[in-house]
Structures are given as structure tokens and as C-alpha cells.
N, C-alpha and C positions, 0 to 999 in steps of 0.2 A: 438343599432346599431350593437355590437358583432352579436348578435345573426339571423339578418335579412342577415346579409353577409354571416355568416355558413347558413343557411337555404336557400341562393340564389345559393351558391358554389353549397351545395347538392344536389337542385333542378335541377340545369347545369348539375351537373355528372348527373345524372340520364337521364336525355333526351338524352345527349350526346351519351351513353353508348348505349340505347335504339335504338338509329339510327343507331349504325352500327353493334349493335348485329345483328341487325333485318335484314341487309343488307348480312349477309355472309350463303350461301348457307348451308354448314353442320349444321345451328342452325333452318334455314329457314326448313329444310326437318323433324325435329326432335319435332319442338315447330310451333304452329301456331303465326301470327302477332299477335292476340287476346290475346293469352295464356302470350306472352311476356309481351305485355301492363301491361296485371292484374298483374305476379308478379312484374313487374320495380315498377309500383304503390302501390302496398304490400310492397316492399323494402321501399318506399323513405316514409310510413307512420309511419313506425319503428322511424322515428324524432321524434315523439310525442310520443310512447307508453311509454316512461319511467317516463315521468311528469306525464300521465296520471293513468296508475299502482301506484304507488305512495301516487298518492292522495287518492287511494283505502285504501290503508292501506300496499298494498306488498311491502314491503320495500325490503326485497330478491330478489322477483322476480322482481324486477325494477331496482335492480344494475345491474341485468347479463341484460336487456335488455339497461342498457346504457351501458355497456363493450360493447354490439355488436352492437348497435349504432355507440360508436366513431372508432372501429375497421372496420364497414363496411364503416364509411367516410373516412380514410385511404384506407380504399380496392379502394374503387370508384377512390379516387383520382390517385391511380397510374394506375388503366384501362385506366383512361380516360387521362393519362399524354403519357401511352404509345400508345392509336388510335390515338392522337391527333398527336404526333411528325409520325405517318405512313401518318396522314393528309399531314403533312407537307412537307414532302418528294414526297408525291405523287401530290400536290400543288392539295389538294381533288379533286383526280383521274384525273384530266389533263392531267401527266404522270403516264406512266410504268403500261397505263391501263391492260396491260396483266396480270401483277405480282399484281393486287391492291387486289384481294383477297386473295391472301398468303398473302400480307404483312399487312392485316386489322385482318385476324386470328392468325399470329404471333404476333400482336400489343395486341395482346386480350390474347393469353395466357403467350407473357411477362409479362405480368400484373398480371397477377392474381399468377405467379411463383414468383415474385416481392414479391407480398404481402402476399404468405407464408417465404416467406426471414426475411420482416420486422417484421413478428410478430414474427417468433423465436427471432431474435436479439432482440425484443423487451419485451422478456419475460424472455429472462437468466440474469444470474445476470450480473452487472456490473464487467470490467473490472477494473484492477489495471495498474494504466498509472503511470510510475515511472519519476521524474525529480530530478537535483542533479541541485542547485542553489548556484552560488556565491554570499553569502549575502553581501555587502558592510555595513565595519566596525563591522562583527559581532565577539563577544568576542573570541579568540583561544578555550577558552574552551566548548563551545557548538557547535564547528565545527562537524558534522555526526548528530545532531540533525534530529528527524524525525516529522513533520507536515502530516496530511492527511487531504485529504479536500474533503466534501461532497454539493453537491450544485443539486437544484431541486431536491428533494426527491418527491415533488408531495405527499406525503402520504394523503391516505383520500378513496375514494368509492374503485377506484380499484386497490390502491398500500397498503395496509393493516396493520395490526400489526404483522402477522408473516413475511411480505414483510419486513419491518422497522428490526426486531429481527433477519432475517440473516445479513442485512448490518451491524447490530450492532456486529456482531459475526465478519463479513468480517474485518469490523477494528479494530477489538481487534487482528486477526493475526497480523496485519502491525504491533501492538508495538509501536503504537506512542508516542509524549512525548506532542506533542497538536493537537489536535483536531478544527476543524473549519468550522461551516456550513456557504454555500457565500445565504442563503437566500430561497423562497420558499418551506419552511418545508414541510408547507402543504396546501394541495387543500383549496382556499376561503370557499365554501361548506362544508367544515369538523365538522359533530356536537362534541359538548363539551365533550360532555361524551366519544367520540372516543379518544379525546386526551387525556384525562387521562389515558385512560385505558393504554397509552402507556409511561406514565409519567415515569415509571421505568425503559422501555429502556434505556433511556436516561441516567440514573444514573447508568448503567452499562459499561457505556462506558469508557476504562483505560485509562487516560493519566497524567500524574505526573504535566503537566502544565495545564488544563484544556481543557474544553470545551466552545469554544466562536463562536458566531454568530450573522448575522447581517440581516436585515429585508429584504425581497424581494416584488417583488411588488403584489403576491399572498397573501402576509400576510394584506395587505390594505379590499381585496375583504371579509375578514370574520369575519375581526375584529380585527385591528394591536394590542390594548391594550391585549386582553386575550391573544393572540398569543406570546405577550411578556412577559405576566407572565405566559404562561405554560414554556417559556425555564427557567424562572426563579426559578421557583419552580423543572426545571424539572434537576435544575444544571448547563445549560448552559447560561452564561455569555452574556449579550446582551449588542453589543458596537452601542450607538445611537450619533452619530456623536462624536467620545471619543477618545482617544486611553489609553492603562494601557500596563504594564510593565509586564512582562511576571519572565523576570530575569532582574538583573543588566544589563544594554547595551542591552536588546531586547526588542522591543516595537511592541504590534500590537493596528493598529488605524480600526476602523470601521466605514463607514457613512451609515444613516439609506437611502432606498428606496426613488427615489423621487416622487411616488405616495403617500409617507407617509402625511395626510391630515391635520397632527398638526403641521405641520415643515414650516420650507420656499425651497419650492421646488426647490430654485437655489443651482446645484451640487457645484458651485465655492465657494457659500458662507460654506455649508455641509462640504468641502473638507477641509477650511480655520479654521472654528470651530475644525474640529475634529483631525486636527495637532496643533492647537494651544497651544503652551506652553511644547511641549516633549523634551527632551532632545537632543540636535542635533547631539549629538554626537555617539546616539545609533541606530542600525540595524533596519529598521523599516518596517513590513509587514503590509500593508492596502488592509482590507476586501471592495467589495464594489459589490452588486450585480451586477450593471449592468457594462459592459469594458467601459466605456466612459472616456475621460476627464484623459486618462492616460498622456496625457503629459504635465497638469497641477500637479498630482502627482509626476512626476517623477521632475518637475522642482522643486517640492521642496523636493526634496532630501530623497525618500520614496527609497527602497532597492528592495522593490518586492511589486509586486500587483496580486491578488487573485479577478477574478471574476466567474461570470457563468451566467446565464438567458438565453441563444442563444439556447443552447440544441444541439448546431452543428446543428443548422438545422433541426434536428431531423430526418427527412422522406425526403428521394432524391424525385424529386428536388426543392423541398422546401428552403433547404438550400441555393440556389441561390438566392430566394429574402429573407431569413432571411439575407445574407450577404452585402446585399442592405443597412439595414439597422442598421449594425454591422460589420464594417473593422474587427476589432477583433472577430473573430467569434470562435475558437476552436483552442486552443492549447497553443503554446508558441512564445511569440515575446518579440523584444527587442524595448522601445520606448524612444529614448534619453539617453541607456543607462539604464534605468530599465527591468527589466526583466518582461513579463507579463503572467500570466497564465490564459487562458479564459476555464472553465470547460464543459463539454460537456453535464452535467449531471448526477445524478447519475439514478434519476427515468425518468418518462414519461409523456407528458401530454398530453389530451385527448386520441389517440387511442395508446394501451400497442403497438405500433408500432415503429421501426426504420430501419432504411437503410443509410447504409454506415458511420451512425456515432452512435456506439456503445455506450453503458450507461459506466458513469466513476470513479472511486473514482481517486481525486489525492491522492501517495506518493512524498510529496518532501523532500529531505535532503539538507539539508542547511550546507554551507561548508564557513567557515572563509577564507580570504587573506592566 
């Protein structure tokens, strides 16, 4: 079903785009109707060439043609986001018929200035978003502690192992003292032999309290068991509806993804498991891919909550209906008096695309009463 909806989206953009390229005189004097047709329909067959290269054997040449792939369906979509709101305006050319073909070729080259925007921002590194959290009840003596937290990495065809080996460098500056991925390590699709090859990253990573993480709903699509023994083997700590004790008085709990297909997918019962039996009397940080169901957490008396999977939206204005379906969509809120951090990302998924909501690593410091 994913895939006939991306495939009807793309199809859209393309005709969409087709009809009013074709309508604005500067493109009309320059390209024939005919000549448009043949390349829109060259563009929109690029959907298949990467499956089908592929099966050939080019496995190279099949990546860069899915990089420009998911990059051209980012392109498409902000062309066709931006002729469509000049549609709109002009309630398709009703009004302001004077001005409809300036504002149908500014609609056209917003877009395309758009999405040389999103793909820079989508291709430098992530940003370091700093937060200073008052942890409730956490011991005076870990007050300045520092946590960094990395979420969506996406690693796999076009976020890579030297892609993964600068992040790994990015958080060894910060100095933390734990480490935490909120989930989506890596692309469903990720063969085995890629992930080892990166298994040492991982054990490069410094932090005096560890490395711990909790399952995302990418990890279901390629195989949750190996995915949780590469962290395991690869060092990092997998919290499957658990929590363990960091130091005396600080606890971090984790629930696994509820895509996960060996569990019981209700978050309330996950939640209730994976507090069960902690000490109540200790500061307590819960990992949980997705922001949901924080003020069930928070009612029971969790100190700070840690998620990610939103992406921010990723690509304007997408983020509109990603927040449709995620109140908590990116950044920092307070729910009942819990503090909540929803991650924006660190990697990308489908096109190396973003706008207006940059890749992130968290730093938080945690500060005692």
C-alpha cells in the first residue's frame, strides 16, 4: 500500500508540474509541448530504474540512481507544493488573470530555489541543540551531567559508514557521560554485512555511563532480532520494555517500538512493564521512540522523556500533516509537569532532503534541585 501511494503522489507531481510548465510562455518558446511530454515521462520512469539496475547486478550504479530518485520526489513535491498554493491564490486563474503568469513562473522557480535549500540543509551535518533539564530528585552529585541523544540515523544505502563515523566523531566532542539512540538506527533494507562493517563505530563511542538504545519502528522492516544483536555486540545496551540504573538515584527505562511483532503492541501495557519495580525514589529518564502517551509517563512519575521518529516534519510543508499526526512534533514541552524532548533527527529519510527543520543531535544537561 506504501508503495502504490508513493507511486500515485509521484505520478500527481509529474502531470501536475507538466501542466503548468507547459502553460508558461518562457518554457513554451524554448521546449516544444512534445519535447516536455518525453522528458516529464523520462523523469517520472526513473521510479523503476533503481529496482531494475539492481537486479542487473549494479548495485552502484543503482544507489546513486535511488539517491536521485528519492531527491527528485522531494524536488517534485515542493514544485508542485509551490504552483499549486499560486493555484490557489489565483483560484486556477479566476483571479489576478493579469499577474497569473508571473505568479505561475515565480511559483516554479520558488520551488526549485526551495529545493536547492532542502538538499544543502539536507546534506550538512547535524546541528547541536543544547537543553539544561531540571531532573526531579536527581542526586546533587550528578547535577552538570551531560546526556546526548541521537535519533533517526537512517544509516543504510545513502547515509553510509563514513556518514555514521563523522557523527561518531560529532559526539565525542560534546563529552558526554551517556549516550542514547531514541531508535531507527538503520534503514529496514540494510544488508548484514553493511552493519558490521560499522560494528566498531559504535565501540568508539566515549561515554563513562554507556551507550543505550531502544528499538524504532525501521528496526521491525529488516529484522528487529539481528538489529538488536548488532547493538549488542556492537556495545550498545538495548532497553526492551526495561529500565537499569545508570548510577545510585538514576534510572533510564526504555519501551521497545510498537511495531515490534513479538511484544503486545499496547504502549500502556509496554509503559507499565517497563516501570515496573524501579525505585521510586530515583530521577528517571524514559527512552521511547515514538512522543506518545507522555502523560501516562509522566503520571507516573518519570522525570524526563526522550523521543524522536517525527523528523520535524522533515521537508516544509509536510510537517503540517506530519503534525496532524504527532501534537508533539519537535523540540521541547512540558506535559503535566514532565519535561519532553521530541528529536528532530539526526539523519534523513528517503530524499537527503530538509527545510526549515534541520538534522539534530540532542545535548542535555541535567541539573539537580
Amino acid at each position: 500500500m506504501f508503495h502504490t501511494m508513493l507511486l500515485t503522489a509521484w505520478t500527481f507531481f509529474h502531470l501536475y508540474i507538466f501542466w503548468r510548465a507547459s502553460s508558461l510562455p518562457i518554457i513554451r518558446r524554448h521546449i516544444s509541448r512534445l519535447s516536455l511530454l518525453i522528458i516529464t515521462a523520462a523523469l517520472w520512469t526513473t521510479y523503476f530504474l533503481p529496482g531494475t539496475v539492481d537486479d542487473l547486478g549494479l548495485k552502484v550504479l543503482a544507489q546513486s540512481l535511488g539517491l536521485f530518485k528519492m531527491n527528485w520526489l522531494g524536488t517534485t513535491f515542493l514544485i508542485f507544493t509551490c504552483l499549486l498554493i499560486a493555484d490557489l491564490i489565483t483560484i486556477f486563474g479566476l483571479l489576478f488573470h493579469r499577474y497569473l503568469v508571473i505568479l505561475r513562473l515565480t511559483a516554479f522557480i520558488a520551488g526549485v530555489l526551495l529545493s536547492i535549500l532542502a538538499l544543502y540543509q539536507g546534506y550538512r551535518a547535524p546541528i547541536v541543540r543544547d537543553y539544561d533539564i531540571l531532573l526531579t530528585d536527581l542526586p546533587r552529585q550528578y547535577d552538570g551531567l551531560v546526556l546526548v541523544a541521537l535519533s533517526d540515523l537512517h544509516v543504510g544505502t545513502f547515509l553510509d559508514e563514513k556518514w555514521l563515523e563523522a557523527r561518531v566523531a560529532q559526539v565525542n566532542t560534546l563529552r558526554p557521560d551517556v549516550v542514547v539512540l531514541l531508535g531507527d538506527l538503520f534503514e529496514g533494507d540494510s544488508p548484514g554485512e553493511r552493519k558490521k562493517s560499522m560494528m566498531h563505530l559504535f565501540h568508539d563511542i566515549s561515554a563513562p555511563l554507556g551507550v543505550w538504545g531502544v528499538t524504532g519502528n525501521h528496526e521491525s522492516h529488516g529484522g528487529l532480532d539481528s538489529t538488536v544483536q548488532f547493538l549488542e555486540k556492537a556495545g550498545v545496551h538495548a532497553l526492551r520494555n526495561q529500565w537499569r540504573e545508570l548510577e545510585p538515584g538514576l534510572i533510564l527505562v526504555g519501551i521497545n517500538d510498537r511495531r515490534d511483532r513479538n511484544q503486545n503492541t499496547d504502549t500502556t501495557s509496554r509503559i507499565g512493564r517497563a516501570l515496573a519495580g524501579r525505585p521510586l525514589s530515583s530521577a528517571t529518564i524514559f527512552l521511547s521512540h515514538r512522543p506518545q502517551r507522555a502523560e501516562e509517563v509522566a503520571k507516573a512519575g518519570v522525570g524526563l522523556m526522550l523521543s524522536g521518529h517525527t523528523h520535524g516534519g522533515q521537508l516544509w510543508p509536510f510537517s503540517y500533516i506530519s503534525g496532524l499526526a504527532n501534537p508533539l512534533l519537535a523540540g521541547g514541552y512540558v506535559i503535566n509537569g514532565m519535561p519532553v524532548i521530541v528529536s528532530r533527527g539526526t539523519g534523513t529519510w528517503g530524499p537527503r532532503m530538509r527545510l526549515w527543520s534541520p538534522g539534530e543531535i540532542l545535548r542535555i544537561v541535567l541539573r539537580s534541585k
